[in-house]
Legacy VTK file of the C-alpha trace (Angstrom):
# vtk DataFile Version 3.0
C-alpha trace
ASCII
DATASET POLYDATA
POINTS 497 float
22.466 41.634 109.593
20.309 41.903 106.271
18.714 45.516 105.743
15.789 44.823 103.221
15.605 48.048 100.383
13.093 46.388 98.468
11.423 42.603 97.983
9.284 41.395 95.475
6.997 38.000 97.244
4.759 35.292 95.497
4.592 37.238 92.078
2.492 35.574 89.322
2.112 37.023 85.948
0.607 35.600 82.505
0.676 36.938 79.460
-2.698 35.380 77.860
-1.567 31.290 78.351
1.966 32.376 78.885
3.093 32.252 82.505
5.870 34.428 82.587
6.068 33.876 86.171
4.590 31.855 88.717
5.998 31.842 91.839
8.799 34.699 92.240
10.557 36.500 95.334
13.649 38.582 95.550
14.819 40.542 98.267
17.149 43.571 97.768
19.320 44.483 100.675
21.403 47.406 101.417
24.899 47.260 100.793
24.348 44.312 98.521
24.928 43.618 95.016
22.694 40.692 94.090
22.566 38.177 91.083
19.669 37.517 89.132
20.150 34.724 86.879
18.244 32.331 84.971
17.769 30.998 81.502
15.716 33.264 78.576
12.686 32.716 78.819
12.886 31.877 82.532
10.989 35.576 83.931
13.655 37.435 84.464
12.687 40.504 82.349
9.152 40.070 83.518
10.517 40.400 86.965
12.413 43.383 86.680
9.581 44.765 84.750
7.452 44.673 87.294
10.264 45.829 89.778
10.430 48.951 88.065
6.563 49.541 87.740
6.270 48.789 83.758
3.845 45.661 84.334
1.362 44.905 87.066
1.531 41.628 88.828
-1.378 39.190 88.551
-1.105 38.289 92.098
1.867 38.844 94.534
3.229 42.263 96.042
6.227 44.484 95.980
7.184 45.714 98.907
9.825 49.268 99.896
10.936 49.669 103.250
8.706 46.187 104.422
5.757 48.897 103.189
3.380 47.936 100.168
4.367 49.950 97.139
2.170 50.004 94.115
3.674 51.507 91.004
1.901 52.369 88.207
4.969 53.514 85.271
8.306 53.539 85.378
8.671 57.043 86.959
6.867 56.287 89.526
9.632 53.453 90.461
12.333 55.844 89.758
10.659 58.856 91.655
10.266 55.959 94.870
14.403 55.085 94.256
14.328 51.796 92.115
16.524 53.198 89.080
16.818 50.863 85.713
19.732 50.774 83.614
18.789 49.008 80.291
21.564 46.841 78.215
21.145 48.923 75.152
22.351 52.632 76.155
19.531 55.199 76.050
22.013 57.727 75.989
22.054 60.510 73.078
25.425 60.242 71.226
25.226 63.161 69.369
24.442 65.524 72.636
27.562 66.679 75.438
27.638 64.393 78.730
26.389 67.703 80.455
23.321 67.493 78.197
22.417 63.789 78.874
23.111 64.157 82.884
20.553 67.018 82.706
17.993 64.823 80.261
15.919 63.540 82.960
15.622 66.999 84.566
14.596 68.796 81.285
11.572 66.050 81.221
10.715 66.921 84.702
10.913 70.535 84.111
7.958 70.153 81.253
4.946 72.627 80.823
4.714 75.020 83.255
7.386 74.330 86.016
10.987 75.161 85.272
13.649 72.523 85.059
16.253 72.252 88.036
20.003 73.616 86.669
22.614 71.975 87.879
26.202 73.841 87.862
29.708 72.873 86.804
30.189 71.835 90.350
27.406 69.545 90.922
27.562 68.139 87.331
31.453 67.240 87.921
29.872 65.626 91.228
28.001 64.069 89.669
30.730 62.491 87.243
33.176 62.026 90.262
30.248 59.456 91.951
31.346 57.113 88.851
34.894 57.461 88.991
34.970 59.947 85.979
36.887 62.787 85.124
36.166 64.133 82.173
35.214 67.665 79.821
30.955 67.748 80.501
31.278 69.477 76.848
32.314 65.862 75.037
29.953 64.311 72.694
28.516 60.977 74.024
29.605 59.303 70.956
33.613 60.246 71.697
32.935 58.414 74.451
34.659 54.597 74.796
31.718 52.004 75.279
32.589 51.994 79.257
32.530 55.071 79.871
28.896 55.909 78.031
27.888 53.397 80.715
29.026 54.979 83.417
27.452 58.479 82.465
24.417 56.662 82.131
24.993 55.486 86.330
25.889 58.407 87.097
22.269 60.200 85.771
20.534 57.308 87.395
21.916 57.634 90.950
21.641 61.538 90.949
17.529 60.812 91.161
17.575 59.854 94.629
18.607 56.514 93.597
18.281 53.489 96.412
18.185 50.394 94.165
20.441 50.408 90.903
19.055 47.745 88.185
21.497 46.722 85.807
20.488 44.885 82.756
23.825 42.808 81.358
26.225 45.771 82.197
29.326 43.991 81.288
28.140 42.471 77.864
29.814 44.884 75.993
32.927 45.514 78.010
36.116 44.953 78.161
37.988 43.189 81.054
39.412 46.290 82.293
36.029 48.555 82.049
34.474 44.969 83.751
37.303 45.862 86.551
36.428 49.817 86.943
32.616 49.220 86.870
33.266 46.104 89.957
34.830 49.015 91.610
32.299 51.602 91.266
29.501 49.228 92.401
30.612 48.284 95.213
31.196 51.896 96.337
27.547 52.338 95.720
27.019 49.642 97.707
28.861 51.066 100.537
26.641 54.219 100.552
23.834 52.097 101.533
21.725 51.244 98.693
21.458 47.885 96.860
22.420 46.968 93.311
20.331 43.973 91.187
23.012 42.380 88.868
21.639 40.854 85.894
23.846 38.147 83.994
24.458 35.130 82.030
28.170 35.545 82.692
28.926 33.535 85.641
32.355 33.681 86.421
31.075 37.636 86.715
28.212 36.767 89.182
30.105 34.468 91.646
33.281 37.379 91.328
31.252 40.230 92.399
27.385 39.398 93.808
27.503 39.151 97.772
23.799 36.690 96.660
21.881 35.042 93.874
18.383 34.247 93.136
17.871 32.110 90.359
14.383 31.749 88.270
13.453 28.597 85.979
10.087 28.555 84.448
8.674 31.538 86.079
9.979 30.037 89.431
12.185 31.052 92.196
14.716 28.015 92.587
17.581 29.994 94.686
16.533 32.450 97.057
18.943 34.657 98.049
21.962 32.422 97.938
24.542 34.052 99.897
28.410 34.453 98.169
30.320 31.073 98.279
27.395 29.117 99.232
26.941 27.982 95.660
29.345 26.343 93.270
29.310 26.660 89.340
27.620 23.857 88.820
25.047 24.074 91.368
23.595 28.053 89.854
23.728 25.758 86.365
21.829 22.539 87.790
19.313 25.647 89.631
19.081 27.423 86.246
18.767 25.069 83.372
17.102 21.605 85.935
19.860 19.221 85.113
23.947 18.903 84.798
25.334 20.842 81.987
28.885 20.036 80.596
29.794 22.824 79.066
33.303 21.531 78.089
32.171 18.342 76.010
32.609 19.665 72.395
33.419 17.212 70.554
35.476 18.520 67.426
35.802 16.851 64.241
39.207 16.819 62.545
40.028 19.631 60.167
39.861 19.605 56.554
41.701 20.310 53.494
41.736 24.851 53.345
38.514 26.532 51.851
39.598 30.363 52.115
43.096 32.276 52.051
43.524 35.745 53.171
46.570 37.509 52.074
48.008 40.748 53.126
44.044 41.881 53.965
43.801 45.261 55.264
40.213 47.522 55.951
41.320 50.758 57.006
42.792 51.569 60.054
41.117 48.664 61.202
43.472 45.750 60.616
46.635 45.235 58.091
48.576 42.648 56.489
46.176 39.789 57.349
47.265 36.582 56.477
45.775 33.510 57.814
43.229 30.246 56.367
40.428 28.515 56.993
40.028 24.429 56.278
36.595 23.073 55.826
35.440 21.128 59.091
37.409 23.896 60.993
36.163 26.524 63.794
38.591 29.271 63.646
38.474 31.761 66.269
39.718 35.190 66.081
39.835 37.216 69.467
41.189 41.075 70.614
40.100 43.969 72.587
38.423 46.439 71.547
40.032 48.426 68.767
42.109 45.629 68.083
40.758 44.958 64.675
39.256 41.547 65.530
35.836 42.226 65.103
36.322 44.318 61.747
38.912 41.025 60.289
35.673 38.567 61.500
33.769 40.848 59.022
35.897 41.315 56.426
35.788 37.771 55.777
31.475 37.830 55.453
31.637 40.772 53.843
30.254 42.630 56.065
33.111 45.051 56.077
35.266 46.424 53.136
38.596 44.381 52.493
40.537 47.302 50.309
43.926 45.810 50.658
44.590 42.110 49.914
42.972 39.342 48.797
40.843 36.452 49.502
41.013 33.245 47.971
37.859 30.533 47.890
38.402 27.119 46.785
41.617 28.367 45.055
39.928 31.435 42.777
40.133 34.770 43.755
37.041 36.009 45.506
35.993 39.429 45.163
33.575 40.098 48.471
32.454 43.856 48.712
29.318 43.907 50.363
27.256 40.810 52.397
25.334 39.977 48.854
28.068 38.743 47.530
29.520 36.833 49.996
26.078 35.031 50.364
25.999 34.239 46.961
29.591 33.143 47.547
28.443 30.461 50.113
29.527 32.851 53.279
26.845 33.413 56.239
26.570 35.582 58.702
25.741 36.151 62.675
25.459 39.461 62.752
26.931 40.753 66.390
23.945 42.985 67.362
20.535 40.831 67.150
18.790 44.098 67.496
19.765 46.378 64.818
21.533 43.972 62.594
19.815 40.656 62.660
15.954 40.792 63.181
12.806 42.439 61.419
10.942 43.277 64.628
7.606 43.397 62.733
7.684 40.206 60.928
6.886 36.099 62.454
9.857 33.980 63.546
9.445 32.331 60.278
9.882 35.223 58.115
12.898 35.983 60.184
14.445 32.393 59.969
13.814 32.104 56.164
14.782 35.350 55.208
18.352 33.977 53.691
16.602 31.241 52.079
13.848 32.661 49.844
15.249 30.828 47.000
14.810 27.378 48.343
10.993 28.034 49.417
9.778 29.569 45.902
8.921 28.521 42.417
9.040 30.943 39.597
8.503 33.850 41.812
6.075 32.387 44.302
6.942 31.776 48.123
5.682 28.026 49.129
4.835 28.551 52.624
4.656 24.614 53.136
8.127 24.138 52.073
9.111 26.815 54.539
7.780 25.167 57.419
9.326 21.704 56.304
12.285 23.709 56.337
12.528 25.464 59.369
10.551 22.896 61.585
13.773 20.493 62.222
15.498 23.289 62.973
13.463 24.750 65.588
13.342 21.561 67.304
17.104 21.167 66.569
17.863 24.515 68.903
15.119 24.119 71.059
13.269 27.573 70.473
10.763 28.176 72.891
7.871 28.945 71.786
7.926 26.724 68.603
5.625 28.723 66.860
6.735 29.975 63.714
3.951 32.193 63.117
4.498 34.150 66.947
6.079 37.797 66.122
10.323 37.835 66.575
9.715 40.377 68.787
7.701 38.195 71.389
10.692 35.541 72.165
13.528 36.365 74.702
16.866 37.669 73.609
18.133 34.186 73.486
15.725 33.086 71.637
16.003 35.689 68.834
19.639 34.857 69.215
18.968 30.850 68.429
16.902 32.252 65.622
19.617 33.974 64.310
21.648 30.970 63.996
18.697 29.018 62.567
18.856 31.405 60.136
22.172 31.414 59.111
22.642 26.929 59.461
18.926 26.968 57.353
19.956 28.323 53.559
21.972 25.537 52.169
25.353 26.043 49.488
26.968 27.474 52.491
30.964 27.107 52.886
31.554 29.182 55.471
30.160 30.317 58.700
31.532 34.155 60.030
29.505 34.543 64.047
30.272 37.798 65.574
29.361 37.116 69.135
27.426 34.340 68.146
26.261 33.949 72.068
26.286 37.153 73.457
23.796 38.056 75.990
22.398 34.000 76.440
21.707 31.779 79.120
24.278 28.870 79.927
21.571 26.286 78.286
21.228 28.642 75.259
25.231 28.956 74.866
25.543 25.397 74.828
22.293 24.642 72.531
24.325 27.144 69.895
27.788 25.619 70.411
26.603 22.060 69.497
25.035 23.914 66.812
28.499 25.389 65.907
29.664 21.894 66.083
27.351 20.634 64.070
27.769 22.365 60.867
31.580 21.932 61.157
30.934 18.519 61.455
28.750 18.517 58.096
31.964 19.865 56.392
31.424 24.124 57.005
34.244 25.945 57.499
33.586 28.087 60.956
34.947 31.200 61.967
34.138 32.746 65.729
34.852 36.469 66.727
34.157 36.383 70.276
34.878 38.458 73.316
34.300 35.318 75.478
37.445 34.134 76.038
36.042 30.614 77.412
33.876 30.360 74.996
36.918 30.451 72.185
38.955 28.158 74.675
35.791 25.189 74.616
34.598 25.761 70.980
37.546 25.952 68.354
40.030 24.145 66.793
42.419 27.227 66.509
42.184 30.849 68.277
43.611 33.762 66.018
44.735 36.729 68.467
44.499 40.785 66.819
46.389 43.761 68.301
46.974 46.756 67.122
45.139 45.667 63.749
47.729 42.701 63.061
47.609 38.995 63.756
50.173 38.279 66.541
49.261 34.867 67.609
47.472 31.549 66.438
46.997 29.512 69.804
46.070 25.650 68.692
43.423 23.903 70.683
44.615 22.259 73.775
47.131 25.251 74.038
45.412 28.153 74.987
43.508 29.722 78.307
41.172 32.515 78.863
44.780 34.373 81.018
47.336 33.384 78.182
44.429 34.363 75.701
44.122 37.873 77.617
47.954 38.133 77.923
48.631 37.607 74.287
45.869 40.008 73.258
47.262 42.970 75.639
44.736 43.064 78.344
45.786 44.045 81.623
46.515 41.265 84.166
LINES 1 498
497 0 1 2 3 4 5 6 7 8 9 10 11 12 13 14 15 16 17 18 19 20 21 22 23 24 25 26 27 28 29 30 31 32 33 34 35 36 37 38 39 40 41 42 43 44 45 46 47 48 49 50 51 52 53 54 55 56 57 58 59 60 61 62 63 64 65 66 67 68 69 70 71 72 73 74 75 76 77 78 79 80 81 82 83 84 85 86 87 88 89 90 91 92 93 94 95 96 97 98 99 100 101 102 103 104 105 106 107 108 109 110 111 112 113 114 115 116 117 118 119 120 121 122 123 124 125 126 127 128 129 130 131 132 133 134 135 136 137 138 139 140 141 142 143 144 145 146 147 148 149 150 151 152 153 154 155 156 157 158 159 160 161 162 163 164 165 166 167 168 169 170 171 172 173 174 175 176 177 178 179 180 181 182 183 184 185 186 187 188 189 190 191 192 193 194 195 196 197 198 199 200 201 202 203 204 205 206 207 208 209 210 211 212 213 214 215 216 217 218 219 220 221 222 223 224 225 226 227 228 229 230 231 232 233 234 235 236 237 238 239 240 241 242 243 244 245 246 247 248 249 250 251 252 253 254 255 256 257 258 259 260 261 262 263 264 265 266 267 268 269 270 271 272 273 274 275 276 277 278 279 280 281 282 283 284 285 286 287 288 289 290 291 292 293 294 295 296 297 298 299 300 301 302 303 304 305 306 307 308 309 310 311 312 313 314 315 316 317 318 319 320 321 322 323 324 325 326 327 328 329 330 331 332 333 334 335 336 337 338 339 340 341 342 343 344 345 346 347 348 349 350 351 352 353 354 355 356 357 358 359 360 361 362 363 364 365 366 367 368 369 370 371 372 373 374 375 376 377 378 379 380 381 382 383 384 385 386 387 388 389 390 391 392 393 394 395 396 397 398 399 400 401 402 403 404 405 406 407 408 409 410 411 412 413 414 415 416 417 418 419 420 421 422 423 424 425 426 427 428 429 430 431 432 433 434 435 436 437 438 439 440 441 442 443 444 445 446 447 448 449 450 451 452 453 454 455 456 457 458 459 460 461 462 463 464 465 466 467 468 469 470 471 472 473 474 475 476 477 478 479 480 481 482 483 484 485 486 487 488 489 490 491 492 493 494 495 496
């Protein structure tokens, strides 16, 4: 029998003539991990926003304990039990684990009143609730990636907490943190309070939520769904409105070879590299983390140093120290973070989209703002960004939006060769993935030579032509297309089974 924590009913919200949301319930049960899914732009982050007390619903109510609960802030939501955890850590990497479990309390303790202390005991309590057993005095930034996130859990349930919101925990993970983090939430669960699961990874969602609610266009279209209930493509069809094949890529054949590495080392990173790219191809390079992958995928944009080796383009030696050069070079970039290494957050999609191709939109120093918009219009359309407005501020679209932008930018300045995306759909929607892997397609298909880094083992399985595995910082496998699954994939680059 269902034991309601928390429900959100009939919640509208606009943002001028933008309805976020129109029509949107969730209900939170106890003992319950559930799913929120839905396409950027469909109102999930509005929803959880007002969840957590950081927006005000137009109409509609949200509702603790089958009682009417009106937050005004944040705190107020976490002081009542509904505790966020954000993707982006908000941890301090440069302060001990003891110092960041204590955070919250040293901003209650302001002013006058005196901050709770917490002992050894409780603090390794508090630790142990997360599965971790480790020195309080340890920097944050020593930390691996999975356990920063658990640290950050761990400071969020000591608050009293009865609903845990988790923003795209596992985007960052590896399979075997994905495994320990399963674990620990559904001991949480088991204490009685409710966890909201936020994801575009489905396999993820239909492994660990006990239901799903989907939102499209500010709608609820799956209330509540409970586990097995709901197959694959049924979330999709609920999600995106229509059937999505996700496997028909259609390749092109390779071409003749555009770039040689050989014997390329950076670091400790990766060594004696040798491998090529042929124009038409999408090469994909996978490994865990550490393995070297994502520094090898950067190396070849220049994005990271090559100091051992060489690189050949076209036959002549290529000497690519820095991201400038490589551009000039014909090499773009998808940058792997969207946030601290792709966008300007104070500038219009436009200026965003165009910033690679300044040279094609001026004349003797001027910008021509027309030509910019002839530019960038086709592509907009071409990706389907939502809003089309290329005068609306970056920082007003969804994350898959910024992340379509991203790639507009790097498919929009012509000379290109080659094509380096580092995650090039992290943190999307299904209809977004797909929208960037036709995309991918695409520009192989016009002749670019593509190379994928990607943690998304499916995702290298559907898209390339060839999947380059890294351990240990050396190449120890080239899996052709047709040969390869996400298990042998994961076998060959040393994950646990």
């Amino acid at each position: 029998m269902s034991n309601p924590i928390a429900d959100v009913r009939g919640v509208a919200k606009s943002f001028g003539t933008t309805r976020a949301l129109r029509e949107a319930d969730i209900v939170l049960n106890a003992n319950e991990i559930h799913a929120l899914m839905g396409e950027n732009g469909a109102g999930k982050s509005t929803l959880v926003k007002i969840l957590v007390g950081a927006l005000q619903p137009d109409t509609g109510e949200l509702r603790l304990d089958d009682r009417p609960l009106h937050l005004v802030g944040v705190a107020e939501a976490v002081a009542a039990g509904l505790v966020p955890i954000y993707q982006h850590r908000t941890l301090l990497p440069d302060l001990s684990v003891r110092e960041n479990l204590v955070a919250f309390d040293l901003a209650a303790g302001a002013g006058w009143r005196l901050a709770p202390r917490r002992s050894d005991a409780q603090i390794a309590q508090m630790l142990a609730a997360v599965g971790l057993r480790l020195d309080p005095k340890r920097a944050v930034a020593s930390l691996s990636v999975g356990e920063q996130q658990l640290v950050e859990i761990a400071r969020g349930l000591a608050r009293e907490c009865r609903v845990l919101i988790l923003d795209e925990p596992t985007a960052t993970l590896s399979r075997r943190e994905v495994d320990r983090l399963f674990a620990i939430l559904r001991q949480i669960c088991d204490q009685g309070r409710a966890v909201l699961f936020i994801s575009h990874r489905l396999d993820e969602v239909q492994e660990i939520a006990d239901r799903i609610t989907v939102l499209r266009d500010g709608v609820t279209t799956v209330r509540g769904a409970a586990r097995g209930t709901l197959s694959a493509s049924d979330i999709v069809k609920a999600m995106v409105g229509h059937d999505v094949d996700v496997n028909a890529i259609d390749l092109p054949p390779a071409g003749p070879t555009v770039l040689r590495m050989r014997g390329g080392g950076s670091g400790n990173a990766f060594a004696d590299a040798d491998l090529e790219l042929h124009r038409s191809e999408i090469l994909g390079i996978v490994g865990l983390i550490g393995s070297g992958a994502l520094e090898l995928g950067e190396a070849l944009s220049g994005a990271a140093p090559l100091d051992r080796g060489s690189i050949e383009l076209t036959g002549h030696h290529l000497p690519i120290k820095n991201r400038r050069l490589a551009l000039k070079a014909g090499i773009g970039l998808i940058p792997s973070d969207r946030e601290t290494e792709g966008m300007f957050p104070t500038l219009s999609v436009a200026d965003n989209a165009l910033a690679s191709s300044l040279y094609q939109i001026s004349s003797l120093g001027w910008l021509r703002p027309a030509a910019g918009r002839a530019l960038l219009g086709p592509w907009m359309t071409r990706l389907a960004l939502t809003p089309n407005d290329p005068e609306r501020n970056v920082a007003a679209l969804s994350g898959g939006n910024q992340q379509k932008l991203l790639v507009i930018r790097a498919l929009v300045a012509m000379k290109k060769q080659i094509l380096v995306g580092i995650e090039p759909t992290r943190g999307v929607d299904i209809g977004a993935r797909e929208v960037i892997h036709r995309a991918l397609a695409d520009a192989a298909r016009a002749g670019l030579a593509v190379v994928v880094v990607s943690s998304d083992l499916e995702e290298l399985v559907i898209l390339c032509h060839r999947i380059i595995v890294v351990r240990n910082g050396r190449i120890v496998a080239e899996v052709p297309r047709g040969q390869g699954t996400a298990p042998i994939l994961r076998e060959l680059a040393g994950a646990a089974a």
